[in-house]
C-alpha positions in Angstrom: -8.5 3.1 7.8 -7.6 2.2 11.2 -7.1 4.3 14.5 -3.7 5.4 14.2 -3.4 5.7 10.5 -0.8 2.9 9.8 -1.3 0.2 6.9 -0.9 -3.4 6.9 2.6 -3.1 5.0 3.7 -0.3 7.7 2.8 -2.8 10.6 4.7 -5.5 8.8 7.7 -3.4 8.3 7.6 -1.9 11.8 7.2 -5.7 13.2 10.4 -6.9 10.7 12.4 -3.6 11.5 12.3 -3.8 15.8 14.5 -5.6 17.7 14.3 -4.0 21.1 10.8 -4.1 22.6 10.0 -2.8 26.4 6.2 -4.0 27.9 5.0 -1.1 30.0 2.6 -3.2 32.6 3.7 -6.6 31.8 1.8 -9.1 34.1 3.3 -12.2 35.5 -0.3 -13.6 36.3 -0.8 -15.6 32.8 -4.4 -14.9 32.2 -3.5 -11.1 31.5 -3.0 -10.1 28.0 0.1 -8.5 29.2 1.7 -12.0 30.0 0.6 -13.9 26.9 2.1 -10.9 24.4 5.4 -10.6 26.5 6.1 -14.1 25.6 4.4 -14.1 22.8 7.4 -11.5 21.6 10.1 -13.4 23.7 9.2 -16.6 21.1 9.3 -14.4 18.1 13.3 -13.9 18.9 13.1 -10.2 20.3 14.5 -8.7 22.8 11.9 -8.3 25.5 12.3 -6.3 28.8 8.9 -6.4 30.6 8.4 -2.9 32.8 6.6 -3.2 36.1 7.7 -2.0 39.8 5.9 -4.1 41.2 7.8 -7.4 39.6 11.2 -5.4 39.3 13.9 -7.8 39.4 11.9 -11.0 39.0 12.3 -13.1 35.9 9.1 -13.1 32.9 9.4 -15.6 29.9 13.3 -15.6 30.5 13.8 -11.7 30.8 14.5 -9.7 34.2 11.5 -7.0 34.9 12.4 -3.2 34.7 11.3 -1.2 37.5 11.1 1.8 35.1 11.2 2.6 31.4 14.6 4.2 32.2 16.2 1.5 33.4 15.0 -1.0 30.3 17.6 0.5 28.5 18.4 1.4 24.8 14.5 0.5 22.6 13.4 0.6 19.5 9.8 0.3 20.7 7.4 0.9 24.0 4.5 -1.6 24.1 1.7 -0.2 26.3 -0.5 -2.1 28.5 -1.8 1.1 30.9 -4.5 2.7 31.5 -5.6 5.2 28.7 -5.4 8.1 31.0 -2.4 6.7 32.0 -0.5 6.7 28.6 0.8 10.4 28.7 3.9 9.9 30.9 5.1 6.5 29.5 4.7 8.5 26.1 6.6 11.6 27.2 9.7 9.1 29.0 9.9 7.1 25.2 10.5 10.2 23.6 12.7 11.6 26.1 14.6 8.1 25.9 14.6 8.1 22.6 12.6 4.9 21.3 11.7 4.8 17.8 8.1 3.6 17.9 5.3 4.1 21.1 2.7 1.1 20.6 -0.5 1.0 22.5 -2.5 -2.0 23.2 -6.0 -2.7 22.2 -8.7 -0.2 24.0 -5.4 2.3 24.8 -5.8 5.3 23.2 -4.2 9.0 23.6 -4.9 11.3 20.8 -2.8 14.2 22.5 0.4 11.5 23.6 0.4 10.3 19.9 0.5 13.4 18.8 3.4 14.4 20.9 4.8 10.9 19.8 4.8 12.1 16.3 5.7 15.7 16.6 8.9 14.4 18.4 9.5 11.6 14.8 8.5 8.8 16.6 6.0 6.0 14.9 2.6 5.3 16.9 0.7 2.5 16.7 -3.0 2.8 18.9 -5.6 0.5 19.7 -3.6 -2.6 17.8 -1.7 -5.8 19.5 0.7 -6.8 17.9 0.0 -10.4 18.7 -2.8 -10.6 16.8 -1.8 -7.6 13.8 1.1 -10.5 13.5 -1.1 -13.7 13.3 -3.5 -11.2 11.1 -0.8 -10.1 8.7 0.2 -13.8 8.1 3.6 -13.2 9.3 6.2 -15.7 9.6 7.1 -17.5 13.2 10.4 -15.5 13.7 11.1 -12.1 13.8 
């Protein structure tokens, strides 16, 4: 069983069931992972609000960048592409905001943020991308 606990049919259902999808540490330099699974999401038909002060108010894959979590509005799901030491915070704001699902990027992993995560309902995914859990699971081109 993986990191986080979560099957191949609850990564399917999660992927099917999210519509609203912000990218804490989206990159607009396209050899970063960040970049290639922002658009990667923007292709699969969701809606995509890439998070980064640094870029705020610029456009990525057709989306204007979020200076904050707060101001990406209404999610169903925080994508994580931060530091692991890093993660805590982003996970307390998602809960306070109340997303549905934290999802941390390959090599990202919090124990005690997932934990909070869960205590507080939410669904976490850790150490997955869902890039390649969507190419792995076969799934079809559009969300």
């Amino acid at each position: 069983m993986s990191l986080d606990g979560m099957t191949d049919e609850a990564i399917r259902a999660l992927l099917m069931n999210t519509q609203r999808i912000a990218v804490v540490g989206a990159s607009a330099n396209p050899s970063r992972p960040s970049f290639g699974v922002t658009g990667f999401l923007v292709d699969r038909g969701f809606d995509v609000t890439p998070v980064n002060p640094g870029l705020a108010g610029q456009q990525l894959h057709g989306s204007t960048v979020a200076a904050s979590l707060a101001e990406a509005g209404k999610l169903d799901m925080v994508d994580i592409f931060r530091r692991s030491e890093e993660v805590g915070p982003v996970v307390d704001e998602a809960i306070r905001l109340g997303a549905r699902t934290i999802w941390m990027q390959l090599g990202v992993i919090d124990s005690a943020a997932a934990a909070r995560a869960r205590e507080a309902g939410l669904t976490v995914v850790m150490d997955r991308c869902p890039l390649i859990e969507w190419r792995r699971l076969g799934m079809a081109m559009s969300a």
